[in-house]
N, C-alpha and C positions, 0 to 999 in steps of 0.2 A: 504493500500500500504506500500513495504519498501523503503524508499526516501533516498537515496544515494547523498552527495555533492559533488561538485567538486569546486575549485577555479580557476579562468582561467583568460585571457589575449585576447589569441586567435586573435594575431596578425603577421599574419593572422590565421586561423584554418587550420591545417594541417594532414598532415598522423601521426604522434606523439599525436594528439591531438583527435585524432579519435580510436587510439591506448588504451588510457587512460582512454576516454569514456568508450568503451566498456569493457575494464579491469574491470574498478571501479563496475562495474555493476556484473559482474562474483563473483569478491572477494569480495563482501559484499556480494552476495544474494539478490540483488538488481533489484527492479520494475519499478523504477522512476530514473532518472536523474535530479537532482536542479543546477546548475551552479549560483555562483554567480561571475562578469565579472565584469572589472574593464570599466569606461567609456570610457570619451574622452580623460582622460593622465593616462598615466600607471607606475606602481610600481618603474620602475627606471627614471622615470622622463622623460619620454618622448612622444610626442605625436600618438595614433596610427595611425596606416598605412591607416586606412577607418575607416568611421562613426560607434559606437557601435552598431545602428540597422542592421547594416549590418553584422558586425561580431555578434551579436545574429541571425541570419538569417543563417549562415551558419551554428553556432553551433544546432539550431533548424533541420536544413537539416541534418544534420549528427548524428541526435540520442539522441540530447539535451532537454527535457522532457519543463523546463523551464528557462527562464533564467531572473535573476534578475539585476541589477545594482549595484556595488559597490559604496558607495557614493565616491566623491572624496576627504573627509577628513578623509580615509583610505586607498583609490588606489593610491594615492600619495606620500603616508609614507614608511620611514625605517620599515626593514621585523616586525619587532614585534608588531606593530600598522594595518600594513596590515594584518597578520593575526587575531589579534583580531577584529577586524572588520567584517572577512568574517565570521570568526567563528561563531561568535556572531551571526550575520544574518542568518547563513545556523542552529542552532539552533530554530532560528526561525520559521524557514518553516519544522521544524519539520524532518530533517534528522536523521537519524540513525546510520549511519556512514559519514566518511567524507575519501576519496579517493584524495593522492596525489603524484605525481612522486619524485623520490630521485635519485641521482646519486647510494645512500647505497642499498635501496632498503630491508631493511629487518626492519619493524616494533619494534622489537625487540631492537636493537640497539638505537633507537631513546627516548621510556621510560626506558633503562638505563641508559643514557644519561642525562634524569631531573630527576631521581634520584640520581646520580652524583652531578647534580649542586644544588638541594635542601640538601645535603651532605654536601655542600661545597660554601655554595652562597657566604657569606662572602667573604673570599677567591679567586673567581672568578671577584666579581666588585672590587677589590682593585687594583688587576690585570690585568683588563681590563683598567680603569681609569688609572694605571703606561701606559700603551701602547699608548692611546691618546695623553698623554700629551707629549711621546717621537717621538711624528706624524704621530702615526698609525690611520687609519681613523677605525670607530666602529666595522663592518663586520671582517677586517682583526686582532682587536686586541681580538676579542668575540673566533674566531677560533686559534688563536695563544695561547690564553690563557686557554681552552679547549684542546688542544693538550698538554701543559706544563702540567697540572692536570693530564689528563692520562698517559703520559709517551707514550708507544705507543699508537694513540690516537682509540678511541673506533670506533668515526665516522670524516673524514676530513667536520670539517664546513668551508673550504673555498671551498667548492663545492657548487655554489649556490642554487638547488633545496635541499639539504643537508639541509643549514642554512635557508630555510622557510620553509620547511617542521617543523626545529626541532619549528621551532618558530607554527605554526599548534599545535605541541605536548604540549608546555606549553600555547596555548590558548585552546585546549583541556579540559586540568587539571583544570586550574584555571575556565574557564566560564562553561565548555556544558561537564562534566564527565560522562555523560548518552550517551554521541556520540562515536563511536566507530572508533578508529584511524585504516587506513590501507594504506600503499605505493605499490606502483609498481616503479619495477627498470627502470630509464631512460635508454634508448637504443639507441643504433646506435652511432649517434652523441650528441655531450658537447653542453651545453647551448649557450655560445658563438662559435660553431665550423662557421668559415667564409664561408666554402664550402660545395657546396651538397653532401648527402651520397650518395653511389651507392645501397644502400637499400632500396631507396625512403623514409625513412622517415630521415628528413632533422631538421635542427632546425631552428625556426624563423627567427635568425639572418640571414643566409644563405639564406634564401627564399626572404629575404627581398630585399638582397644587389642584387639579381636576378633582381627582379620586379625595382628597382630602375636602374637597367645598362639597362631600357629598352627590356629586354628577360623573359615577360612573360612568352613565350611556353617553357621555359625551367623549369619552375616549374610546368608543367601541370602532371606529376606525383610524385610527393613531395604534393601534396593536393588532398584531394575528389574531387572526380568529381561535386559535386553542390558546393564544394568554389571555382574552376578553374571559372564555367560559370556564377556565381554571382558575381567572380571578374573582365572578359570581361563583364558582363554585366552594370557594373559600369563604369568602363574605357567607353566603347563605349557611354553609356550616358552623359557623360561631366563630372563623378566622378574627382578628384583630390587625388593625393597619399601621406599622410601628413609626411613628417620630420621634424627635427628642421631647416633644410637649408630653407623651406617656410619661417619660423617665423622670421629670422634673421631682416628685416628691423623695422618689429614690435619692437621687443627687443632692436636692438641699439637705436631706439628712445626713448623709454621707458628708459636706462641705461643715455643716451643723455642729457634727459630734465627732468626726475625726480631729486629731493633733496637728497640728502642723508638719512635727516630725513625723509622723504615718506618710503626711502628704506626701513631705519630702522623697521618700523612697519609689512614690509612683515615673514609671515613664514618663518623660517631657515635661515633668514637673520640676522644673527650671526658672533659676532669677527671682526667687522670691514669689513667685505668680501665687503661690498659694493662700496668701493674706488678700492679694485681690479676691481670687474666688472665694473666700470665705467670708467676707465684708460684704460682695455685691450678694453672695448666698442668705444673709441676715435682712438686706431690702427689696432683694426683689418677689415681684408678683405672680412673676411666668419665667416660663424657660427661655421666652424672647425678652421678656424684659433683664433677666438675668442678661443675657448674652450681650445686650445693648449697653449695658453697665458695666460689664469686662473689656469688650474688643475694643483694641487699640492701632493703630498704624502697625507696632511689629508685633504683636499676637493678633492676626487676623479672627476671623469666624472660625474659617478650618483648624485651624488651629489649635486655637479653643475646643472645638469640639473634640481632637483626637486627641488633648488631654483628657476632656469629661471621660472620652469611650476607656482609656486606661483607669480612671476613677471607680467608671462604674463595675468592671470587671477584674480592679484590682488588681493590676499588672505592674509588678515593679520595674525599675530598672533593672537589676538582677536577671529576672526573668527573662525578659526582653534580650537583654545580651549576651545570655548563654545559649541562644538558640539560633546565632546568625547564619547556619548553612541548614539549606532545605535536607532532611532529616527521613521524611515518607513524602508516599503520594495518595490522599482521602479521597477516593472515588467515592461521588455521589450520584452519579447515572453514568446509561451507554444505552446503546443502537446494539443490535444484532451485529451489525460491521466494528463496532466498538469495541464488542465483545469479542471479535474476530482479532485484533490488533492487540488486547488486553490481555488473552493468550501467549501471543508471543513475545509481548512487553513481557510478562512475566517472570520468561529465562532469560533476558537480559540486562533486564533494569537494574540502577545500581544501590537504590531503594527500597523499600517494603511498599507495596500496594496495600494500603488498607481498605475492607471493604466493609469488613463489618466492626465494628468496636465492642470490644471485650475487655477487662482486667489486665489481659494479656498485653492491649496497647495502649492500654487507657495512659499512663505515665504520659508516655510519648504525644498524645493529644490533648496534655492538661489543661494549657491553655485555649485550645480550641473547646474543649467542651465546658472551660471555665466561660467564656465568651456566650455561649450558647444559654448555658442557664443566666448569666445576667441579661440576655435578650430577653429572655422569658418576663423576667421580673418586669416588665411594660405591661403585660397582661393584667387585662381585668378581672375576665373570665379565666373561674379557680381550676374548672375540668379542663379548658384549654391548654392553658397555662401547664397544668400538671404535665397535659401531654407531650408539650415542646420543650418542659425541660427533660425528659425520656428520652424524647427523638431519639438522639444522637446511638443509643443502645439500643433502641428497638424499631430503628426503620433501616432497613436493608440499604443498599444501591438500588436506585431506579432503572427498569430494562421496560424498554419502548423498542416495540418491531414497527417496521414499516408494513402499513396493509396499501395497495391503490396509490401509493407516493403519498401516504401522508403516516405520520408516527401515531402509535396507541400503545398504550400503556398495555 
């Protein structure tokens, strides 16, 4: 087979993202789809919208070959950590190429670009470091300082599929130079665009802010058709739709009643930042007014937020640091052909495939399954609730056959 990767989110999975699939699969020459997916909190620090089986369930429906789990002591992390992570992993499983969206859109642009900064690295961190220290937070001093170097600049990295894609491009180089880089131009709509496209393919954000003002049916074409009835079919079953506004009362207590020195031992809990949150934790009203009374020029939102997500799941530094090389690989679905590929990954991987979770490998996924029940803890409903902190021990890998070219569970 040729195993084509992808890195995804798929919160929720949509026309863009269906888009992407199928691209990826065209520009490589590609047989197989591997998605490796971030779990239960995502890249900017934030909880997603439905349980990762379910968003594996819909990428499965939609074309998605297999899909694995990103651990979350890389779905967590600022872009350069996140993609070395996926990298690294979709390496693993033996891809060939690796398929990502860019606002730029032309391959080309991106390896002269770290040729540029292997040019010029020096140069670059001295320049980025002046930027921080005059309160720019890292994304925006990494792209300012890039644009200074080229003069006109080559590619805008304050475009954010831009800046992890370029970050894809220097985990490329450095880990898996046998992988073959390739983008597709993001279309339609900007990553953060607030509102639906009239193109139907819409961005996250927008779809989100949909489902959340309660008008489902109004993103019923802004998604495939099996992620519309897999997402009524959640809602109707007593699903819960996760934000950071669930978690608010967890958090202030947590901000409440922990020490400062507790604090201190959390990931990215850094500079003191912990008397801010603790101070704005004593006045505010919501989780948006919290967040209004923290963010600063150099602690952005994101920011912020992927501190909260080590808060609420209690992830030290410690932790976080003893675990910086991908370690397994957590299959959460496959395709019949997945299944096909999964086999003979198996006599060669350099890894454990995990499929199912037991005592045996529970250690080794403490912090994914520690992540998993703090997701839970958003839950209202007590039977729900119960059952997603379970999941992780009692829901298998998802297997979807193809019936007529379409996937069924």
């Amino acid at each position: 087979m040729n195993p084509v990767g992808i890195v995804v989110e798929y919160n929720p999975f949509h026309n863009g993202h269906l888009f992407h699939a199928s691209e990826s699969l065209k520009k490589s020459d590609g047989d197989l789809l591997i998605a490796v997916m971030s779990g239960s909190f995502l890249q900017r620090g934030e909880p997603a919208i439905v349980p990762k089986h379910l968003r594996a369930e819909m990428a499965l429906s939609a074309g998605v070959d297999l899909v694995f789990e990103l651990p979350y002591v890389f779905a967590t992390q600022h872009a350069s950590i996140f993609a070395e992570g996926a990298i690294r992993l979709l390496k693993h499983v033996g891809c060939n190429a690796v398929c990502f969206g860019s606002e730029d859109g032309n391959i080309q642009a991106f390896t002269n670009l770290l040729q540029l900064e292997q040019a010029n690295n020096k140069e670059l961190n001295l320049k980025i470091k002046e930027l921080m220290k005059e309160g720019y937070s890292y994304p925006a001093a990494a792209a300012e300082s890039y644009n200074q170097l080229t003069d006109s600049s080559t590619m805008d990295l304050s475009r954010p599929n831009n800046m992890l894609g370029y970050q894809y491009i220097k985990a490329i180089h450095e880990f898996a130079p046998d992988i073959q880089p390739l983008t597709i131009e993001r279309t339609q709509s900007d990553y953060h665009d607030p509102e639906l496209h009239a193109s139907k393919i819409s961005s996250a954000t927008s779809i989100r802010k949909q489902i959340f003002s309660g008008s489902v049916h109004s993103i019923e074409e802004h998604i495939p058709p099996s992620t519309f009835s897999l997402l009524k079919l959640f809602i109707n079953n007593g699903g819960e739709l996760m934000n950071w506004a669930a978690y608010w009362p967890v958090l202030q207590h947590r901000l409440l009643t922990a020490s400062t020195d507790e604090l201190q031992q959390l990931y990215e809990m850094e500079e003191g930042i912990e008397h801010r949150l603790k101070h704005a934790a004593i006045e505010a009203e919501s989780f948006h007014d919290f967040m209004e009374k923290v963010k600063t020029k150099r602690y952005t939102w994101t920011r912020i937020q992927r501190i909260l997500t080590h808060l609420i799941t209690n992830t030290t530094k410690e932790e976080m640091r003893s675990q910086q090389d991908p370690s397994y690989l957590r299959l959460l679905g496959m395709t019949e052909k997945g299944r096909e590929h999964l086999r003979s990954l198996k006599k060669t991987c350099e890894i454990p495939i995990i499929a199912n979770v037991n005592q045996s490998v529970a250690s080794k996924l403490s912090t994914d399954l520690k992540a998993s029940r703090a997701y839970a803890s958003g839950y209202t409903n007590a039977n729900e609730k119960r059952k997603l902190i379970q999941s992780d021990y009692l829901r298998p890998p998802l297997y979807h056959k193809k019936t007529n070219g379409n996937h069924q569970g």
